[in-house]
C-alpha positions as CSV (number, residue, x, y, z in Angstrom):
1,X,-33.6,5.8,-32.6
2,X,-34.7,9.4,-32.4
3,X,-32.3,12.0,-31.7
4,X,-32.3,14.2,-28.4
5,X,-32.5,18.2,-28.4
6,X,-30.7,18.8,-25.0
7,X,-26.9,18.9,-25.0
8,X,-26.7,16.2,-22.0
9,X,-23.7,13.6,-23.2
10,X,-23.5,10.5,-21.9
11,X,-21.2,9.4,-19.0
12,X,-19.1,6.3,-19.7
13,X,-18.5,4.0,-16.2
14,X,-14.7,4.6,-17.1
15,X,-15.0,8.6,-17.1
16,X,-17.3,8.2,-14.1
17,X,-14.9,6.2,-11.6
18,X,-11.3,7.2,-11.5
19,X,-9.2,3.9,-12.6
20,X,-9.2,1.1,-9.7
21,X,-5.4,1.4,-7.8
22,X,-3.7,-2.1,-6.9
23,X,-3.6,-2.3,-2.9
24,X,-1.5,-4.6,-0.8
25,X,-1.4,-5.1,2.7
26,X,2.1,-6.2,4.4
27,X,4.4,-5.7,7.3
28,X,7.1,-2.3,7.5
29,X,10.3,-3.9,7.6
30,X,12.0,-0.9,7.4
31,X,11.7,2.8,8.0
32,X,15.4,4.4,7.9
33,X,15.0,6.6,4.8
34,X,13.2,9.8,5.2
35,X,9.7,9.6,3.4
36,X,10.3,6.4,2.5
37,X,8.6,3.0,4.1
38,X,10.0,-0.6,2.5
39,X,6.7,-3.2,3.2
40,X,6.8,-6.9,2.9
41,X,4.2,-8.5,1.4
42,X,3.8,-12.1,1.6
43,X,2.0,-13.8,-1.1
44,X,0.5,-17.4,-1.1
45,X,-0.3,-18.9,-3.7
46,X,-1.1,-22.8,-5.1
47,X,1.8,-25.0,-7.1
48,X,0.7,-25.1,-10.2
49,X,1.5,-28.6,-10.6
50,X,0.8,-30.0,-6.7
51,X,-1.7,-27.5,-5.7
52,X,0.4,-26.8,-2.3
53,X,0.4,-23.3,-1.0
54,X,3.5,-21.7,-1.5
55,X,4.5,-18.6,0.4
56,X,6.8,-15.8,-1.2
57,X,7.3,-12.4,-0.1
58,X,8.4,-9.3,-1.8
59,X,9.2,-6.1,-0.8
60,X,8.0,-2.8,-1.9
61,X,9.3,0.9,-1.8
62,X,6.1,3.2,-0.3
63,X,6.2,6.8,0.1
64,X,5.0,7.9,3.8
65,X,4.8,11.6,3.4
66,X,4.3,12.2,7.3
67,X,6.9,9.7,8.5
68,X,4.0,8.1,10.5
69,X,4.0,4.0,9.9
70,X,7.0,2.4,12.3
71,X,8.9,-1.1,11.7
72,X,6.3,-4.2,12.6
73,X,3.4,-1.5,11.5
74,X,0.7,-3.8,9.6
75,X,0.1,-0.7,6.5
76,X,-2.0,-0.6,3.4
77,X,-0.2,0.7,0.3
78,X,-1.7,1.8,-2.8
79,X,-0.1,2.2,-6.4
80,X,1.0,5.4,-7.1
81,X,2.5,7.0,-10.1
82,X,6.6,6.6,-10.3
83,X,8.1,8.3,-7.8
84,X,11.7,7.6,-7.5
85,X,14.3,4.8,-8.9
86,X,12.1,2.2,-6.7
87,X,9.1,4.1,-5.3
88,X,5.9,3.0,-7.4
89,X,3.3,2.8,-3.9
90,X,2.1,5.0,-1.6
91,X,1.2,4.4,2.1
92,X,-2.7,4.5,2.1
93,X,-3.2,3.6,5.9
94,X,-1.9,2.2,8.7
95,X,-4.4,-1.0,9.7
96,X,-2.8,-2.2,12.7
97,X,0.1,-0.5,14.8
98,X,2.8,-2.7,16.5
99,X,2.4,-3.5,19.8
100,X,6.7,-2.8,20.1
101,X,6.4,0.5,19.1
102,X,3.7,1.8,21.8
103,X,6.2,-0.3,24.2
104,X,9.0,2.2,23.2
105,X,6.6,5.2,22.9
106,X,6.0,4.3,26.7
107,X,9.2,4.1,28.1
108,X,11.3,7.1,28.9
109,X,14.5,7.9,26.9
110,X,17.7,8.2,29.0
111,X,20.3,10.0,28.1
């Protein structure tokens, strides 16, 4: 091995890439609190034992800084750095709007 006379270091994949974020995608359920999203995610996945697919869902706390995903809003939600007591996700995009909400958008308001 023969030493190099230029300064260049080496890059490391790791410092390259910033670390890879967990995404989920899931359903809003809920959109009442200001900035904040809740997102069901439902999860299958094989018994262990009888290897037949078992659903589950959990729910996740996302922060929606533009107040722009609505309920039945399919949303992709990224992990995010603590935010609040439940708040660990962010919303990353909205995939599919609901077909509800451009129903409401639609229809005029009375008063």
């Amino acid at each position: 091995m023969t030493a190099t006379t230029d300064n260049t270091q080496a890059v490391t994949p790791a410092a390259a890439a910033p670390a890879r974020r967990n995404e989920k995608v899931g359903n809003v359920v809920s959109t009442k609190m200001s900035k904040t999203i809740v997102v069901e995610v439902e999860m299958r996945k094989a018994h262990p034992k009888y290897k037949r697919i078992v659903k589950s869902n959990k729910k996740f706390y996302a922060h929606d800084e533009q107040n722009s995903a609505r309920v039945g809003d399919v949303v992709r939600i990224r992990e995010s750095r603590p935010l609040s007591k439940l708040k660990r996700w962010a919303l990353e995009e909205i995939v599919r709007r609901s077909s509800l909400n451009q129903m409401e958008d639609a229809a005029p308001k009375a008063v």
